[in-house]
N, C-alpha and C positions, 0 to 999 in steps of 0.2 A: 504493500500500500504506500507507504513512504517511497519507495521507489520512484513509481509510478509518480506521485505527485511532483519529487523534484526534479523527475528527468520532465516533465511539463513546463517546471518554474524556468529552468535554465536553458528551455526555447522560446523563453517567454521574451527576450529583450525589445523585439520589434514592437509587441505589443507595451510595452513600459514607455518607449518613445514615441508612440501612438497615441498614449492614453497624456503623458506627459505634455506631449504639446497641441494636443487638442485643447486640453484644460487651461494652458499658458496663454494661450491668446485668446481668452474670454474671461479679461479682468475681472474679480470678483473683489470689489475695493467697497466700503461700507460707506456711506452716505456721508459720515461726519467727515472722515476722510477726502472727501470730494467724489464719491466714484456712486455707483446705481444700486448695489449690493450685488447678491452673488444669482440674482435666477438665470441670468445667460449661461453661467455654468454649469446651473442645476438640471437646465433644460441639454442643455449637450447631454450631460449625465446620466440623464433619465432615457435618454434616447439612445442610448451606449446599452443600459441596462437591458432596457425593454427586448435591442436587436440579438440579446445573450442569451435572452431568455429567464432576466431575474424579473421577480415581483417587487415591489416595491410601493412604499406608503411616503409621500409628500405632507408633511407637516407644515401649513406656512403660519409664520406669527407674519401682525398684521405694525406695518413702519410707513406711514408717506410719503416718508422723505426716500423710498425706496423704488425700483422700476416696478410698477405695477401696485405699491402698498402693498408690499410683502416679503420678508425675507424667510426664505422654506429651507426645509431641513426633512433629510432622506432617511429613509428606514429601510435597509433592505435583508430581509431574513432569507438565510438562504435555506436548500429543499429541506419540507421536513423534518427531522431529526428520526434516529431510529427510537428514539424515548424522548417522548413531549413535555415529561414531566420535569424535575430538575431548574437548577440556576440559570439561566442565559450568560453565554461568555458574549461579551459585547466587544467589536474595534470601532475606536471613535475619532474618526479624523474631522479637518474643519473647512470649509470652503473658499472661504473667506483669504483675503493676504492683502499686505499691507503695499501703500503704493510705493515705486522706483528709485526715491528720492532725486538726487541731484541727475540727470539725464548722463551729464561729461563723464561721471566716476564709471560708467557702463563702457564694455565695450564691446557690447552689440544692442539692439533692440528687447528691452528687456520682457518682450509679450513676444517674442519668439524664440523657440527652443533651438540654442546652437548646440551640439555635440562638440566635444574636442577628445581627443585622442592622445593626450600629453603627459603621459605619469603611469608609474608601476602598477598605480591601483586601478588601473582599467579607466574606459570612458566617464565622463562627465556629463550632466545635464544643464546648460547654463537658461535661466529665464529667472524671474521673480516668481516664485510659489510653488518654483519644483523642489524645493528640501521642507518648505514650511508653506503648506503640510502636505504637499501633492504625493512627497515620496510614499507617506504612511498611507494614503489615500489610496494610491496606484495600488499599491504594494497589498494592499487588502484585497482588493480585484481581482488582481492576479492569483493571492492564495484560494480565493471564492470559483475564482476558474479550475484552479489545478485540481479541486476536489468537483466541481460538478463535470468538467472533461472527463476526471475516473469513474464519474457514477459511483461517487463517494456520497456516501450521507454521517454528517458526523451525527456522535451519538449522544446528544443534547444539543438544547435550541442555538444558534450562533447567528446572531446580526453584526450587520455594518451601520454605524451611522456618521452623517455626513454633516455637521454642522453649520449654522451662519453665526456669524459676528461673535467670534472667539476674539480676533486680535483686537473688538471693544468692548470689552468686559460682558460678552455673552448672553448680555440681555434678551438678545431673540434669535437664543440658541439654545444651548444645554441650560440655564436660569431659566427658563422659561420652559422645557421638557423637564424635569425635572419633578416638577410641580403636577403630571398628568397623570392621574390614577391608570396605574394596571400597565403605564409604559414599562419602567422599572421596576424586578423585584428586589427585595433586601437583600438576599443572598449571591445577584448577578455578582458577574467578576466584568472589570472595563479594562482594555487596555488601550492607552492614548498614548500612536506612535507620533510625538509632536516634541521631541527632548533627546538628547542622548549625548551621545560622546564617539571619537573615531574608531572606538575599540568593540561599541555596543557590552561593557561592562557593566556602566551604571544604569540601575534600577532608582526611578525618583519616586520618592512612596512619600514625600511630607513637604508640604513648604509652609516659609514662614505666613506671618500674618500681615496681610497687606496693609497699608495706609496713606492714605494721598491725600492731603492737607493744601488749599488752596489759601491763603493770606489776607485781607486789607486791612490795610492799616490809614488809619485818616485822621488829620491832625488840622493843622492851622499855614494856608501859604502865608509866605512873608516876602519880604526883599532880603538876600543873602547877606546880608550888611546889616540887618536889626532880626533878629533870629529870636532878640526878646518877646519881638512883638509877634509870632509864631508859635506854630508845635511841629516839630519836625517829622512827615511821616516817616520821610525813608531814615532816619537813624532811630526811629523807635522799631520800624521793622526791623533794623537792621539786628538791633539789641534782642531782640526777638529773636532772632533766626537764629545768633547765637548761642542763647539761652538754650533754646531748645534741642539743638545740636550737641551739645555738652554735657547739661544736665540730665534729659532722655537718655543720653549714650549713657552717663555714671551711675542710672538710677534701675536700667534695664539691663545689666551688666552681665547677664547670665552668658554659658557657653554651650555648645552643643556640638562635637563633633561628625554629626550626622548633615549638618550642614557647611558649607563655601561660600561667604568666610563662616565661622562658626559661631558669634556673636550679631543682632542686629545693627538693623545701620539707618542709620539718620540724618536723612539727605538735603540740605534746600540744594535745588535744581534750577526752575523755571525763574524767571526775574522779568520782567515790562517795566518799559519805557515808565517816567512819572513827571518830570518838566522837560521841556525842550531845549531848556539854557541852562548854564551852572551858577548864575546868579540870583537864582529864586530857590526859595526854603522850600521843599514839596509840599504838599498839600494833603496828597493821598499816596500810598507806596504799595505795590503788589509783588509778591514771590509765591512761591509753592516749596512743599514740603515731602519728602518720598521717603515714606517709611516701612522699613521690612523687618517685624519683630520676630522673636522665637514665638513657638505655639504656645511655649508655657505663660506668653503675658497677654491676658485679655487687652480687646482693644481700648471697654470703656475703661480701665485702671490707664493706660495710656493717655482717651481722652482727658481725663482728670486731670493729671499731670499739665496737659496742654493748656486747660483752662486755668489751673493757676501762676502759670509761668506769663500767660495772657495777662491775666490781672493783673500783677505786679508791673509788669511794663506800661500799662495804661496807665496806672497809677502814678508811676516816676513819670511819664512824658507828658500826662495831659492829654490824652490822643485817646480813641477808640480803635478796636481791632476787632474784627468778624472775621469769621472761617466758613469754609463749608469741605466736606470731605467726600470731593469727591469718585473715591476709590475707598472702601474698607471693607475688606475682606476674612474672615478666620477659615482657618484649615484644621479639620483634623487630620492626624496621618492613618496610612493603611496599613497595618501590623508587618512588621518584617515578615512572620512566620504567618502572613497568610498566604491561602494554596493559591492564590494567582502569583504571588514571587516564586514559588515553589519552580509550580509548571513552569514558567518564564525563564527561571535561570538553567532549566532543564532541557528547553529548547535551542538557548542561546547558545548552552556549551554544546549542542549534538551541531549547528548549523556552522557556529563563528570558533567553536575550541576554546571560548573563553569563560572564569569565572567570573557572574555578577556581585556586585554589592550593591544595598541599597543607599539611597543616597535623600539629603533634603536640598532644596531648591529656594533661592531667595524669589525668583521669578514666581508669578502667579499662571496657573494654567486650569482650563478647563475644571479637572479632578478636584478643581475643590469643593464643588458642586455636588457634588457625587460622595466623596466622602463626608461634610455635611450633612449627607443624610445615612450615615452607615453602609456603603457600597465600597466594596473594596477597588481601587482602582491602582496603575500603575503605568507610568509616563516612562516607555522605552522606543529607542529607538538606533542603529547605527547609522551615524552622519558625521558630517564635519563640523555641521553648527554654523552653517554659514546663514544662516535666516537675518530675514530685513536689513542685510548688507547690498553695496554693488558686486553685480556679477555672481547672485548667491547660483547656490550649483546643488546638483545629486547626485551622487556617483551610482552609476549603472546597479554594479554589483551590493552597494546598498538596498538597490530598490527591491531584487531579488532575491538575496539574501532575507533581509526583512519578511520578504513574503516565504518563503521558507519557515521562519520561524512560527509565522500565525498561522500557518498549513500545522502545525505539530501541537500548538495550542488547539484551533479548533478538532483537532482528532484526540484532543487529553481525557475529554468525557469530561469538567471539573468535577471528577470526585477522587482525585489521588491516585488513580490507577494510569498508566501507559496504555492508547490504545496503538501507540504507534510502535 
């Protein structure tokens, strides 16, 4: 059985740069971004599926700001299962990618799939949205092919799902499936190919706790020359920013080796314009704040913290400060020793020769969604990580490999036993 399906996967490459760059040159960019969302891709998609012969359920949550007021999201279960009853092993890839940046740092057209042939590790895929998330995407098709070519039925239920607007906080995507009675069960296993490393070693099973703090601060303009007769906004933000950068950092101090770097981190990032001259005292002063804590510190003990370090600075400056948050996010983790790392790293070592370890993550992904509600999930993938860069790329043999790997998971049966 295993045979059969990987001598499939590794005829499979015309189809991987078939599917690869069909998908690449029908942006799927999210509205806030500037772009329609993702149904022009969902409809190639669904029209790929249909000529395969998969079934498939369209889920659309409803956006206006979107082509048609709608961003949809794909469910496709594949045949049957030899036993209906049991957990569903789920692959959840996202549709959605972020747009090109700078055009110059490209060097080709980034909605068309160049190949290159330049390195020991085999071919390349160059476009925007072929490592993030097309390779996991692809790569799941390809495993859903390999077993319905063999007149394979695995033996428990296995879908694919196909997400919108992961790279904007998921609102009308997994946040919003999530939420629908009878889609998920509690005991499903997810794997979300959207993370990894060049080795396909690391298992991401925890991230921290997100927080995204936006700033104003507003005071008193003046002329730079009587500052009396003023309230300074940007040097009470500024007092602020530091405050909060220092004293979060020495009050939050925990460690955890399961994450990189292993302690949180406390960011001001963003900063806007506030006078046009340098002879005027500001008025009003705006930054943001990018917070990624351990699990162990709830976010409202954080907000707290934020509130009185706010006080206080109002208090010395004379100035008022609003916030709004945002991004705030908690995660819980998926147990090292649950049987989706198990199978995982059982598949990884039989495809790639390597041992996994589990790993936490400051970046925020999908899975937090999922684990919030007690669903075991787990962000693997083999890449280079070259996502929302110029010139991000897939290597070939990532793509195949990878589907390799979810060919051995969907044949695990999740109940601890080998069916392969």
């Amino acid at each position: 059985m295993q045979e059969k399906i990987f001598s499939y996967i590794d005829k499979a490459e015309v189809l991987a740069v078939e599917l690869e760059t069909e998908l690449c040159k029908r942006p799927a960019i999210a509205p806030q971004s500037g772009g329609e969302g993702e149904l022009e891709k969902a409809e190639y998609l669904e029209s790929w599926l249909t000529f395969q012969g998969f079934t498939f359920e369209r889920i659309n949550i409803a956006d206006g700001r979107a082509k048609n007021g709608l961003r949809p999201n794909i469910v496709v279960p594949l045949d049957p299962p030899a036993d209906s009853g049991g957990r569903c092993f789920w692959i959840m890839s996202h549709l959605d990618v972020v747009p090109p940046g700078a055009r110059t740092l490209w060097h080709s057209d980034p909605w068309t799939v160049v190949r290159k042939d330049d390195g020991p590790l085999g071919p390349r895929l160059i476009g925007r949205g072929v490592e993030d998330n097309q390779q996991g995407l692809v790569a799941s098709l390809i495993a859903a092919m390999a077993l319905k070519q063999g007149g394979i039925r695995p033996p428990l239920p296995v879908k694919l799902l196909f997400c919108a607007d992961e790279e904007c906080g998921s609102a009308y995507g997994i946040a919003e499936l999530v939420k629908r009675p009878g889609l998920f069960g509690q005991d499903d296993l997810v794997l979300i190919p959207d993370g990894g490393d060049s080795k396909g070693e690391t298992i991401e099973i925890a991230e921290k706790n997100l927080l995204w703090i936006e700033f104003t601060t507003r005071g008193k303009q003046a002329h730079g020359s009587r500052p009396d007769l003023g309230n300074n906004a940007h040097l009470a933000g500024a007092e602020l920013l530091l405050h909060l950068h220092y004293e979060l950092s020495e009050k939050f101090n925990g460690r955890d080796p399961l994450f990189e770097p292993d302690y949180s981190t406390i960011q001001p990032t963003k900063k806007t314009a506030n006078v046009p001259n340098i002879n005027t005292i500001p008025g009003e002063d705006y930054f943001c704040m990018d917070m990624r804590l351990l699990p162990q510190y709830p976010l409202q003990t954080v907000l707290a913290e934020v509130d009185r370090i706010k006080g206080e600075v109002e208090a010395k400056h004379g100035v008022s400060i609003g916030y709004t948050a945002s991004q705030q996010v908690e995660s819980k983790s998926t147990p090292a020793d649950s049987p989706l790392v198990a199978m995982l790293s059982k598949a990884v070592a039989k495809v790639y020769g390597v041992q996994c370890r589990p790993i936490g993550i400051g970046g925020g992904t999908v899975g937090s969604f999922l684990r919030n509600r007690g669903i075991h999930c787990a962000v693997w993938s083999r890449m280079d990580d070259t996502a929302h860069q110029p010139n991000e790329y897939a290597r070939i043999a990532n793509i195949l490999g990878d589907a390799k790997v979810m060919a051995l998971l969907m044949l695990e049966g999740q109940s601890g036993g080998s069916s392969y």
